[in-house]
C-alpha positions in Angstrom: 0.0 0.0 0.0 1.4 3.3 -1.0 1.0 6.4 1.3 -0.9 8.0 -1.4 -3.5 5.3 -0.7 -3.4 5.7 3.2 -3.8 9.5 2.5 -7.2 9.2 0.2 -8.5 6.7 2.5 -8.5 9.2 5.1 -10.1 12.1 3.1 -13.5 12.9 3.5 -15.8 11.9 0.8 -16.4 14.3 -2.0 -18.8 13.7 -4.4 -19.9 16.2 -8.1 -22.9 18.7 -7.1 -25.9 18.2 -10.3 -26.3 21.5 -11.5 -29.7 21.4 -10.9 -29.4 21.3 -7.0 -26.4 24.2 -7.5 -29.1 26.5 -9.6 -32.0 25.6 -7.4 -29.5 26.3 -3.9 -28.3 29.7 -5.7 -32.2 30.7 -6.4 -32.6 29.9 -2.3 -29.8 32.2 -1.0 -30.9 34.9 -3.4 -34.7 34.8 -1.8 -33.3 35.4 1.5 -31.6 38.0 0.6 -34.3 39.8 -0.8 -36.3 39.1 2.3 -33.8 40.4 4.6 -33.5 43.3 2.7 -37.2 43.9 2.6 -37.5 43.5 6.3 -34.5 45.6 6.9 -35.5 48.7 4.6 -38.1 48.7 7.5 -36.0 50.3 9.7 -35.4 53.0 7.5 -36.3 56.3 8.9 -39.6 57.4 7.0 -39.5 54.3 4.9 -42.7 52.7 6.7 -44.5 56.3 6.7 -44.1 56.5 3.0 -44.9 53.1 2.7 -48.4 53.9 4.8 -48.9 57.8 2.0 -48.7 55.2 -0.9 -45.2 55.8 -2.2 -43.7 52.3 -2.9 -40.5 53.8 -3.5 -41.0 53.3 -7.5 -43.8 55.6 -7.6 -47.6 55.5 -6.5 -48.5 52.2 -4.8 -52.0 51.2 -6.3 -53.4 47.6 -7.0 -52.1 47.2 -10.5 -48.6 48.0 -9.3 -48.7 45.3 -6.0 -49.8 42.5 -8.3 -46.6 43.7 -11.0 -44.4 43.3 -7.7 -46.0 40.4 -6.7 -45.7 38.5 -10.3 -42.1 40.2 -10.9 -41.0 38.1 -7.3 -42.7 34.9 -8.0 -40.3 34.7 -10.8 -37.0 33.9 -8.6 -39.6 32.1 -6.0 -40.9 29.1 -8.9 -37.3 29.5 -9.9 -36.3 27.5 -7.0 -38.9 24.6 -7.8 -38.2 24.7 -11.6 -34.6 24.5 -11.4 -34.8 21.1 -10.2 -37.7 19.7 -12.0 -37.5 21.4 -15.6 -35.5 19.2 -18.5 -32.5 20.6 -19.4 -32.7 22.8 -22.4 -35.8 24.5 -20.7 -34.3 24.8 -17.8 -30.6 26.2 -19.0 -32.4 28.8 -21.2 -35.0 29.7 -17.7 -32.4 30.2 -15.6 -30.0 32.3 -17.6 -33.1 34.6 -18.5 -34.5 34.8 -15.3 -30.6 35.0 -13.9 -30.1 38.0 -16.1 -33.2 39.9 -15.8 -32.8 40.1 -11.9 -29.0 40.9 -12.1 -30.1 43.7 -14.0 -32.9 45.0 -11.7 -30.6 44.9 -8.8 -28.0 46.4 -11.2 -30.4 49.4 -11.5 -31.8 49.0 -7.7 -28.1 49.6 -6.6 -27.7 52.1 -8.6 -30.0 54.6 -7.5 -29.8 53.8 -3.5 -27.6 56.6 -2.9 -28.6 57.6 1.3 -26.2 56.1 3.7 -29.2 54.3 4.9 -29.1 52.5 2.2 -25.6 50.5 2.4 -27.4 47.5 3.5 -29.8 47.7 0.6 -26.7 48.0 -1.7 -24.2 45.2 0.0 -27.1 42.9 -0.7 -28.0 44.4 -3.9 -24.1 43.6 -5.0 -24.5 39.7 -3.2 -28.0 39.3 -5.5 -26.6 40.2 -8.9 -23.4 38.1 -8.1 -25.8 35.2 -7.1 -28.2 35.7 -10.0 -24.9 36.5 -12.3 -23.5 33.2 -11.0 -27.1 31.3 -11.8 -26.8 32.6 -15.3 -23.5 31.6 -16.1 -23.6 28.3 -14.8 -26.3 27.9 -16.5 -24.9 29.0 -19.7 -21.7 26.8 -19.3 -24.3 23.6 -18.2 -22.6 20.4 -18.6 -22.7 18.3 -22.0 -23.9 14.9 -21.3 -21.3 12.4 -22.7 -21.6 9.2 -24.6 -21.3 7.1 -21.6 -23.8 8.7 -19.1 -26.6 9.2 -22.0 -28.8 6.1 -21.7 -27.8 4.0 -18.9 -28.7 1.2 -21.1 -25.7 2.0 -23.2 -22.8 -0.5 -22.8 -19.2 0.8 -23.9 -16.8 -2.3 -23.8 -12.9 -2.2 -24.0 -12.1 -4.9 -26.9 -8.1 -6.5 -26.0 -6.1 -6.7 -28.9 -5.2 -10.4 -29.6 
């Protein structure tokens, strides 16, 4: 036995993360970080009293514009699901549109929180686009499925030279 065999023995087991479960984790950490910030913004000074005269921040709250918020964030929500259950090509092409489009409203969110209050809002606006830019490019650079792991039915043999 060589050491390099007493050495692996003794390593922890490591085993290849299916991108699926990596998208679908990714869509996770980025839904908490929207509800933190939500919950912090809060604690804004004003914020809540604004909230209460109808400003949502993006102009006049009304009906029509709740249910836009609402459908916008049920996007990254089904994402979650849907990254783990949608075929491939579906699913590569879902998560790097959905992965851009909310990289670049947080790009814009970030953008134009200028008050010192807003540092929070903006140190998790820069983790969401580097989550959601991460879910898009992993996406885009999905892995090819190879000759051997396309039908497990599929038999390659080694034929010895006589």
């Amino acid at each position: 036995m060589m050491v390099s065999d007493i050495a692996t023995k003794n390593m922890p087991e490591d085993f290849q993360v299916n991108i699926k479960i990596k998208l679908s984790a990714l869509w996770v950490a980025v839904m908490f970080c929207y509800v933190y910030g939500d919950y912090f913004i809060l604690f804004v000074p004003g914020h809540v009293k604004n909230l209460m005269d109808g400003n949502s921040g993006v102009g006049t709250t009304t009906p029509l514009s709740l249910l836009g918020f609402s459908v916008m964030m049920t996007l990254p929500i089904v994402m979650i699901f849907l990254s783990l259950m949608l075929k491939a090509k579906v699913n590569r092409w879902a998560n790097i549109f959905v992965g851009i489009f909310f990289t670049l409203i947080m790009a814009l969110i970030v953008v134009t929180s200028k008050s010192q209050w807003m540092l929070f809002y903006i140190y998790l606006g820069l983790v969401e686009m580097i989550l959601t830019g991460t879910i898009a490019w992993l996406a885009w650079k999905w892995p090819k499925q190879t000759l051997q792991n396309q039908s497990s039915d599929l038999k390659v043999h080694q034929v010895k030279a006589a």
